[in-house]
C-alpha positions as CSV (number, residue, x, y, z in Angstrom):
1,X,0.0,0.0,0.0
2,X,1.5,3.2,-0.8
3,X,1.6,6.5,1.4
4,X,-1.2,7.8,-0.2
5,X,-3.8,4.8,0.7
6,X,-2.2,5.5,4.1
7,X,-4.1,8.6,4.0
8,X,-7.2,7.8,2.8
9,X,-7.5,5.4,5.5
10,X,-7.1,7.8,8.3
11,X,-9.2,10.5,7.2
12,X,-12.9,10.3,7.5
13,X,-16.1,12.4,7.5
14,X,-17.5,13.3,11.5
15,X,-20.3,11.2,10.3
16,X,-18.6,8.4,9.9
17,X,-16.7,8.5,13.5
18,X,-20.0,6.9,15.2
19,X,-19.2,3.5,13.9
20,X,-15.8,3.7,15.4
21,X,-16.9,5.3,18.6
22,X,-19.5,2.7,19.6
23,X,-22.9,2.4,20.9
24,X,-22.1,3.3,24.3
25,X,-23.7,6.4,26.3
26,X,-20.5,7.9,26.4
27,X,-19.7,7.3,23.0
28,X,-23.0,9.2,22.1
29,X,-22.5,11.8,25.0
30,X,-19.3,12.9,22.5
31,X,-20.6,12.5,19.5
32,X,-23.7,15.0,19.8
33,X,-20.9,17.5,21.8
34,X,-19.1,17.3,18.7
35,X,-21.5,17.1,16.3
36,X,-22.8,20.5,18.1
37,X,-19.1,22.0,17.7
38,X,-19.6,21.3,13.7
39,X,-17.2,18.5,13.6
40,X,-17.1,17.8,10.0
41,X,-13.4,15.6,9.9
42,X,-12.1,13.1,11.5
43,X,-8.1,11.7,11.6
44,X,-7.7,8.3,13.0
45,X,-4.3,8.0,14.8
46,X,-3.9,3.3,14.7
47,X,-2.1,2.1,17.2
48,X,-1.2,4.6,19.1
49,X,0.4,4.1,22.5
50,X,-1.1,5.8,25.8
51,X,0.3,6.3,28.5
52,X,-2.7,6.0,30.6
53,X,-4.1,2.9,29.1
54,X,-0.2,1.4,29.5
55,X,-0.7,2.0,33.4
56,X,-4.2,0.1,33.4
57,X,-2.6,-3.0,31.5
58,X,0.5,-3.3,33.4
59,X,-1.6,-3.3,36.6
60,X,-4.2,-5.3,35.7
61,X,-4.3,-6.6,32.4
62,X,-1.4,-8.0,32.1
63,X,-2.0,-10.4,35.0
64,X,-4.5,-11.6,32.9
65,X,-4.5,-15.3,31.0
66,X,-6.7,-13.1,28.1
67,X,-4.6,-14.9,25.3
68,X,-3.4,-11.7,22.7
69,X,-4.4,-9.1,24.7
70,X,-3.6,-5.4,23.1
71,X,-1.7,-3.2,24.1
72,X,-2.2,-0.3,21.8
73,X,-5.2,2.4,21.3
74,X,-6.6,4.2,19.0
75,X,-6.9,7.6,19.1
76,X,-9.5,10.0,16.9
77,X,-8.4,13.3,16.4
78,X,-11.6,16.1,15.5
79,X,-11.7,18.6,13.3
80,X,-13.9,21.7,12.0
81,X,-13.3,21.6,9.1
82,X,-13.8,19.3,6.1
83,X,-10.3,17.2,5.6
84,X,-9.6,15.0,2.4
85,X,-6.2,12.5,2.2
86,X,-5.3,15.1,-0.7
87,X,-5.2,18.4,2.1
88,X,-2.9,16.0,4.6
89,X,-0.9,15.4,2.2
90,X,-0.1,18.4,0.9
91,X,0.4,19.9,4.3
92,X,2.6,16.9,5.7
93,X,4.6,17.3,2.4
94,X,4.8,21.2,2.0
95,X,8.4,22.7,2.1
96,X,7.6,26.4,2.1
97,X,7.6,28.2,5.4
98,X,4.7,30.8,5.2
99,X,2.6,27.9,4.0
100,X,3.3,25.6,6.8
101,X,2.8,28.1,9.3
102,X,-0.4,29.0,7.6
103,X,-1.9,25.1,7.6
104,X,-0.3,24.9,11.1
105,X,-2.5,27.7,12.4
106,X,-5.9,26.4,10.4
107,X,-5.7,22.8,11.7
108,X,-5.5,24.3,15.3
109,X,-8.1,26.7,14.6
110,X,-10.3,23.7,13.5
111,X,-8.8,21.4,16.2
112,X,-11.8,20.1,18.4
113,X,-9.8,16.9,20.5
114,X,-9.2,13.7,21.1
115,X,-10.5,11.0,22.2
116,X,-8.6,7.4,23.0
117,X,-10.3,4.4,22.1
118,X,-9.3,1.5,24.2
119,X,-8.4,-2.1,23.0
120,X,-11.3,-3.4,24.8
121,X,-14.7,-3.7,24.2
122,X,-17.9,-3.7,27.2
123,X,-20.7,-5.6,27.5
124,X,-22.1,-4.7,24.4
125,X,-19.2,-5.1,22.3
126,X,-18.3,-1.3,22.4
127,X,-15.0,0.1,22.8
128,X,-14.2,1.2,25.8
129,X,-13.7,5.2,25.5
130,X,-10.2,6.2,27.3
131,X,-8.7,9.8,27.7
132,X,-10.1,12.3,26.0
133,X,-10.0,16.0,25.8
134,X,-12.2,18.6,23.7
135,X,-12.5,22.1,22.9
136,X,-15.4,24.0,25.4
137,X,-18.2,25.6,24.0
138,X,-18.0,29.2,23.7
139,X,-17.9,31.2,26.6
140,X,-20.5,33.5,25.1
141,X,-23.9,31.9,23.7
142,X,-26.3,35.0,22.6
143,X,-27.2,36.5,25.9
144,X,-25.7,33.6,28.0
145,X,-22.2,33.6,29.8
146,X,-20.5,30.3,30.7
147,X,-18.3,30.2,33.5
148,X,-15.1,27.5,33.1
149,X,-13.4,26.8,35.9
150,X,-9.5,25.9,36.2
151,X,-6.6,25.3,38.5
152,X,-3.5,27.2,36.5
153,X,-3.2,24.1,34.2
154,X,-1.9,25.6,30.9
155,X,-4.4,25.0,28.3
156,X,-6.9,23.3,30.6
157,X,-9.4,26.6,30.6
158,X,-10.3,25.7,26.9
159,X,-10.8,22.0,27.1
160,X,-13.4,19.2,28.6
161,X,-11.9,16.7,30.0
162,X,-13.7,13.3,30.2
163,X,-12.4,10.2,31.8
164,X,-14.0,6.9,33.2
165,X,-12.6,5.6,35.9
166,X,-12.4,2.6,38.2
167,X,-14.4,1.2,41.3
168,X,-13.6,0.6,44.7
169,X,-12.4,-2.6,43.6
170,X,-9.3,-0.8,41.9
171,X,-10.0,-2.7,38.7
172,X,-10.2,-0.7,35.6
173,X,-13.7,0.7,34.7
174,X,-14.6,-2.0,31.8
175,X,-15.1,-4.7,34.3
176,X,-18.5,-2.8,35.9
C-alpha cells in the first residue's frame, strides 16, 4: 500500500466516526458534543500508545490469562473543518515556510480533540472510551455567559476533559 492509501485510510467524514466510537452512552454523550461544535473531519491515529491505558494494563491486564491481549489504542483526532487525504498530504509534504505556518494555524483553529479508544470492548461489544480532551463551547452563547473553571493548568481553561474511571475494587472501569 502506498503513502497515499495511508491517508485515505485515516481520514474520514464526522459522520462516519460513530461507527468507530461505539454504541455506548459515552460514546453518544461525545458525538452529539461534537456534532454540536460542527465537527465535520475526522483523523484516525492506529495504534497509538497511551500512556494511561499502558498503566491500566500493566496493573491489571497484564495479569490476565486473556490470550493476545492489546496493548495499543486508538486515538481519533476532531476537526472543523472538512479534511480529504489530498489536504494531509499536501500539508505533511509542504516545504515552504509561510505555508506551513499558515496550515499549522488552520488545523489548530479547526482542532476540536481527542478522544482514546481503548483495545477493549464492554458488555455490548463497544470500545471502551479512554482519555479524551475537547474544545469547550464558547464562553459567550447569545445572551448567555458560561463560566469554566480551572486550576492554573496551561491549556486546561479551553478543554473538557472526560475520563472513566475505576471502582472501589481498583479494577479498571470495563469490568463494571
Amino acid at each position: 500500500m502506498d503513502a497515499s492509501q495511508d491517508l485515505v485510510d485515516l481520514i474520514i467524514p464526522f459522520s462516519d466516526s460513530k461507527q468507530i466510537l461505539g454504541k455506548s452512552s459515552v460514546a453518544d454523550y461525545i458525538y452529539r458534543y461534537l456534532e454540536e461544535q460542527g465537527a465535520e473531519s475526522c483523523i484516525i491515529e492506529h495504534e497509538y500508545i497511551d500512556k494511561d491505558f499502558l498503566i491500566d494494563y500493566s496493573k491489571y491486564y497484564s495479569r490476565s490469562f486473556n490470550k493476545g491481549s492489546k496493548r495499543l489504542t486508538t486515538r481519533v483526532h476532531f476537526f472543523s473543518c472538512h479534511l480529504t487525504h489530498i489536504d494531509l498530504e499536501r500539508i505533511l509534504s509542504n516545504g515552504n515556510k509561510e505555508d506551513k505556518e499558515n496550515d499549522k494555524k488552520y488545523l489548530n483553529d479547526n482542532y476540536l480533540g481527542f478522544t482514546i479508544l481503548k483495545p477493549i470492548n464492554d458488555f455490548e461489544n463497544n470500545p471502551l472510551i479512554g482519555r479524551t480532551l475537547l474544545k469547550t463551547y464558547p464562553e459567550e452563547d447569545g445572551d448567555a455567559k458560561r463560566v469554566f473553571l480551572t486550576r492554573g493548568v496551561e491549556g486546561a481553561e479551553r478543554e473538557v476533559p472526560i475520563l472513566q474511571g475505576g471502582d472501589e475494587s481498583g479494577a479498571p472501569s470495563s469490568l463494571r
